[in-house]
C-alpha atoms as a printed R data frame, in Angstrom:
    type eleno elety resid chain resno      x       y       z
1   ATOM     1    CA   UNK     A     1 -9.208   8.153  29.997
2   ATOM     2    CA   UNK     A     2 -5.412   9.274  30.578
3   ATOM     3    CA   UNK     A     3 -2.941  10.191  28.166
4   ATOM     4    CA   UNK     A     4 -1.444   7.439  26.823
5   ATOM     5    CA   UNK     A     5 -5.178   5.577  25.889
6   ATOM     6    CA   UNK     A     6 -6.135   8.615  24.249
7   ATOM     7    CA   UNK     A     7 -2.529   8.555  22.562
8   ATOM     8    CA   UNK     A     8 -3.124   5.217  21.740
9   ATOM     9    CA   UNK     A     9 -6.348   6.196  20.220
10  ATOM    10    CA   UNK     A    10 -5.053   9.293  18.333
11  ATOM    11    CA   UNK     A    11 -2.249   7.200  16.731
12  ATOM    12    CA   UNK     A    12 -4.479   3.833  15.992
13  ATOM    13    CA   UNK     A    13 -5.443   5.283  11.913
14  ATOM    14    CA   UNK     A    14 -1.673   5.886  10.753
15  ATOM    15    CA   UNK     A    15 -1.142   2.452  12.658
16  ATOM    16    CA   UNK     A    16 -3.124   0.307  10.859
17  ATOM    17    CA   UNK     A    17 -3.270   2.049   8.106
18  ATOM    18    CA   UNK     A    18  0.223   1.080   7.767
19  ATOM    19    CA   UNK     A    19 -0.398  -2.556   8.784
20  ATOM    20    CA   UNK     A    20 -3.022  -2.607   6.148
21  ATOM    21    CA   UNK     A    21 -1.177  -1.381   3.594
22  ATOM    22    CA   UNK     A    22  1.533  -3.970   4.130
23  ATOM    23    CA   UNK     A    23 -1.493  -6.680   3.837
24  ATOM    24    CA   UNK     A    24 -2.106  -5.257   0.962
25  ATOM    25    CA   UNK     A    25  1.719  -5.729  -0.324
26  ATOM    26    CA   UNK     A    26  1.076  -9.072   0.704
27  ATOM    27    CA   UNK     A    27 -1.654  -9.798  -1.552
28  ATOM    28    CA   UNK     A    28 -0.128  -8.400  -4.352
29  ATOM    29    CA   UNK     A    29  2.886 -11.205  -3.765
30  ATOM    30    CA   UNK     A    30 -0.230 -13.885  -3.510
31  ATOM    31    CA   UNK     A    31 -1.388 -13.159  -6.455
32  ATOM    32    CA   UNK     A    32  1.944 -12.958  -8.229
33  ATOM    33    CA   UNK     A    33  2.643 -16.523  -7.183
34  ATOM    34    CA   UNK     A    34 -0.464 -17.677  -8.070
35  ATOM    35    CA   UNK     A    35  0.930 -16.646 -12.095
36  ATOM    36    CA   UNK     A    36  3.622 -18.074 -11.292
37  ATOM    37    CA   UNK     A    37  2.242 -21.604 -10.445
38  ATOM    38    CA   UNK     A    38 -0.016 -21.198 -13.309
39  ATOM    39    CA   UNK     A    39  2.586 -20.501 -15.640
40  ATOM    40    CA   UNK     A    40  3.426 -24.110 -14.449
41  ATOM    41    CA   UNK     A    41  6.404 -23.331 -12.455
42  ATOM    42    CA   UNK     A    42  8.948 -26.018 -12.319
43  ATOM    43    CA   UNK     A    43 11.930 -26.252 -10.392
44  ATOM    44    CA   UNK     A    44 14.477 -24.920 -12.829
45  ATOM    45    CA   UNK     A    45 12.762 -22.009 -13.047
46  ATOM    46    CA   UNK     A    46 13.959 -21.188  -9.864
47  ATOM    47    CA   UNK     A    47 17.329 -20.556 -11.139
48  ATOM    48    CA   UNK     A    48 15.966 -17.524 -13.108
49  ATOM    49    CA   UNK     A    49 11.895 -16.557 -12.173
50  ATOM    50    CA   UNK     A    50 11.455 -13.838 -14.073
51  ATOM    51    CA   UNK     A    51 12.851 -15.503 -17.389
52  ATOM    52    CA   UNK     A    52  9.572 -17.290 -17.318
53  ATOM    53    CA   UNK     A    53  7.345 -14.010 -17.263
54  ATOM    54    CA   UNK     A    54  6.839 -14.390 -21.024
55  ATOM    55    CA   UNK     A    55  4.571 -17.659 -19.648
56  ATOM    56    CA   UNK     A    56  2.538 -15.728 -17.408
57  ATOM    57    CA   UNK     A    57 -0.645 -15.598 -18.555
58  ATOM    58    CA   UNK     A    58 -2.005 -11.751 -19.285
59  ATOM    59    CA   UNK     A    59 -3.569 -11.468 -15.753
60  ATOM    60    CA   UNK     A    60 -0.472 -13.244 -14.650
61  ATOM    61    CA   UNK     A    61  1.586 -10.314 -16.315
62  ATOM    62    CA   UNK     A    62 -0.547  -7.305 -14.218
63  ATOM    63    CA   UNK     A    63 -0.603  -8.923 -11.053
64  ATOM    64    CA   UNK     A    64  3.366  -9.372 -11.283
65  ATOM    65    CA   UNK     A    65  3.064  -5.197 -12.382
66  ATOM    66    CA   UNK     A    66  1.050  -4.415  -9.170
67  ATOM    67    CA   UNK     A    67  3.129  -6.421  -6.937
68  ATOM    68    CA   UNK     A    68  6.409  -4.412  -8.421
69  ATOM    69    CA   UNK     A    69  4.055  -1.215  -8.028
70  ATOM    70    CA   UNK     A    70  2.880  -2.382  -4.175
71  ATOM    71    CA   UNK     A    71  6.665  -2.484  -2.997
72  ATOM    72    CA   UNK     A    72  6.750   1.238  -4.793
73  ATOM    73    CA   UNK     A    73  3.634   1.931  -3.284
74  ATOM    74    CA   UNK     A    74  4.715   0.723   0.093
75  ATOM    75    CA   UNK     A    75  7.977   2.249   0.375
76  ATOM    76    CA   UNK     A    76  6.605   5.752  -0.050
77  ATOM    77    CA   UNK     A    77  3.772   5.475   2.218
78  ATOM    78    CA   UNK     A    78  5.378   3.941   5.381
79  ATOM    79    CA   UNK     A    79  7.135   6.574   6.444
80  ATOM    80    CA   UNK     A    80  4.657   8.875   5.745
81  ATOM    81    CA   UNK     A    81  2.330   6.778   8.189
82  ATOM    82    CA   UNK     A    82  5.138   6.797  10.726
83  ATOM    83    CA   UNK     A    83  5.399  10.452  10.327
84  ATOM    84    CA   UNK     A    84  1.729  11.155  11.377
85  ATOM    85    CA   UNK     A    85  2.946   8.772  14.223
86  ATOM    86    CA   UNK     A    86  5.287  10.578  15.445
87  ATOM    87    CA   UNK     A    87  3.436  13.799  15.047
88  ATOM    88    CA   UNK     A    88  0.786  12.484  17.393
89  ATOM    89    CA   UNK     A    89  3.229  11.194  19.901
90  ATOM    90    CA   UNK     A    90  4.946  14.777  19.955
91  ATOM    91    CA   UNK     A    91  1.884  16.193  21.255
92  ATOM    92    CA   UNK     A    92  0.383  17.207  17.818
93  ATOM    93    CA   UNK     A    93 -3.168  16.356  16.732
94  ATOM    94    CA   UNK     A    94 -3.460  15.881  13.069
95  ATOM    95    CA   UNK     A    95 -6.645  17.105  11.070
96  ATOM    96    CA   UNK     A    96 -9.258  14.823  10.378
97  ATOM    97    CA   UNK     A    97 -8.095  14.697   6.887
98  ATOM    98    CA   UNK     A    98 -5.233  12.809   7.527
99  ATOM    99    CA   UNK     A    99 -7.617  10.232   9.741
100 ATOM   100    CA   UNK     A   100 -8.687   9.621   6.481
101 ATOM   101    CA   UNK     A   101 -6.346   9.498   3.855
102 ATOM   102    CA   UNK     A   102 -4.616   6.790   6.852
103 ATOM   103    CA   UNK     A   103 -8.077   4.566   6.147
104 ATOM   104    CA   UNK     A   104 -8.152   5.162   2.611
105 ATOM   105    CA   UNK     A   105 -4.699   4.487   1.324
106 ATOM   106    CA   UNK     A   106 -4.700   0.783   2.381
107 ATOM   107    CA   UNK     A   107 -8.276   0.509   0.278
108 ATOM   108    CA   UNK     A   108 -6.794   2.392  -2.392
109 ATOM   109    CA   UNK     A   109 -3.943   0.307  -2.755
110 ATOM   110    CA   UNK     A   110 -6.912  -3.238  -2.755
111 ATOM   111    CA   UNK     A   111 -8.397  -1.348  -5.686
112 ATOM   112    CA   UNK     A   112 -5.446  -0.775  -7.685
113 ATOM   113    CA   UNK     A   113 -4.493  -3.887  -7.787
114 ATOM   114    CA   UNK     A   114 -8.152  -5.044  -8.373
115 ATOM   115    CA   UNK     A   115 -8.615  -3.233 -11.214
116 ATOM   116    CA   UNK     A   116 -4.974  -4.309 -12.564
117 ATOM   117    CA   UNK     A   117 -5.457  -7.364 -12.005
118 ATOM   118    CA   UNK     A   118 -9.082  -7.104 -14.445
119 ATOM   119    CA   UNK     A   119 -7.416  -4.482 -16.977
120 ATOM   120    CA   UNK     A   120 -9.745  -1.749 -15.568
121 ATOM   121    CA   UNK     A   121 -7.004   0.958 -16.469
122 ATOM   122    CA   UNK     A   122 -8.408   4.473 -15.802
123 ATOM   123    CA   UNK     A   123 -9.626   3.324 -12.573
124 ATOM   124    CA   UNK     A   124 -6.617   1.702 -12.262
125 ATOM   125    CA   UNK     A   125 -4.762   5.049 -12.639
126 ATOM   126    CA   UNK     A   126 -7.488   6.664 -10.544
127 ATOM   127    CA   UNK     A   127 -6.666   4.342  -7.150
128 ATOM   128    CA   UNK     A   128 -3.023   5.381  -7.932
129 ATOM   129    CA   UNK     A   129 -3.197   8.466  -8.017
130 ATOM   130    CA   UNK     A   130 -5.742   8.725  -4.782
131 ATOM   131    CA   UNK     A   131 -3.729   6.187  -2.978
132 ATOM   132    CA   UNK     A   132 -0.555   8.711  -3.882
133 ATOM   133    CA   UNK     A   133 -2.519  11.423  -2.683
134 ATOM   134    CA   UNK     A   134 -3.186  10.164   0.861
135 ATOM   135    CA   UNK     A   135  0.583   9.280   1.245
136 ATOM   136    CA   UNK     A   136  1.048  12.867   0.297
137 ATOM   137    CA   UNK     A   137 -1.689  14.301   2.794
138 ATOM   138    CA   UNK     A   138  0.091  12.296   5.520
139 ATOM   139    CA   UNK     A   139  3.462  13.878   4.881
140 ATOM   140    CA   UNK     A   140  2.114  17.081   4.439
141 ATOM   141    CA   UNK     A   141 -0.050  17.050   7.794
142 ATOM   142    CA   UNK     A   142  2.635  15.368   9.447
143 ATOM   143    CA   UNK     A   143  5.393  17.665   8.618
144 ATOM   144    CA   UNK     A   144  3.310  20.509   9.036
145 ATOM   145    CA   UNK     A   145  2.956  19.524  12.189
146 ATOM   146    CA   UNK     A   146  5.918  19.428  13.657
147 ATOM   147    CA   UNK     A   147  7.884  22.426  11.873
């Protein structure tokens, strides 16, 4: 294997990891539109979409709270992923740790909205704050390895 495979595999986690957290993102939006269109959107509601939260129903309400919380989510944990790439592509091998908090955030970020979607709220709060956590390992590693 030369360098750039084994690169490629070194770098493949905080990759998809970061592809799979945007699917994630992506499901939150799903399910906020499903609300929407069973909140019976019509087409002047177009003119002002969140004036019609009030006729979300209460699942409708949480899954337009995780979507806000995904973009939140997201925005923190991209670069973080892009960090660890960039770490590896400087030469710098990252613990085994951060292999996994790049495969768990994604899953964390499924079963947050999951369980706010149901009203599960301590696990709710629990996939937060692991999902958080693994966005935080990957800057940490990441940084650490480069300094």
């Amino acid at each position: 294997m030369d360098l750039s495979q084994s690169m490629a595999i070194n770098v493949a986690p905080y990759v998809w990891s970061l592809i799979l957290s945007f699917a994630a993102l992506l499901v939150s939006i799903v399910l906020l539109y499903i609300a929407r269109f069973s909140a019976r959107l019509e087409v002047k509601d177009l003119a002002a979409l969140r004036s019609m939260f009030d006729r979300y129903p209460a699942w409708g309400k949480r899954a337009s709270w995780a979507q806000q919380n995904s973009f939140e989510a997201f925005t923190v944990h991209a670069p973080a992923a892009l960090l660890a790439v960039v770490a590896v592509l400087s030469g710098h091998p990252l613990p085994g740790i951060a292999v996994a908090a790049a495969w768990a955030h994604p899953l964390l970020r499924l079963a947050y909205i999951s369980t706010y979607l149901f009203n599960v709220p301590l696990a709710r709060s629990f996939a937060w704050f692991l999902g958080l956590l693994c966005s935080g390992i990957l800057y940490g590693v990441g940084i650490g390895a480069l300094l």
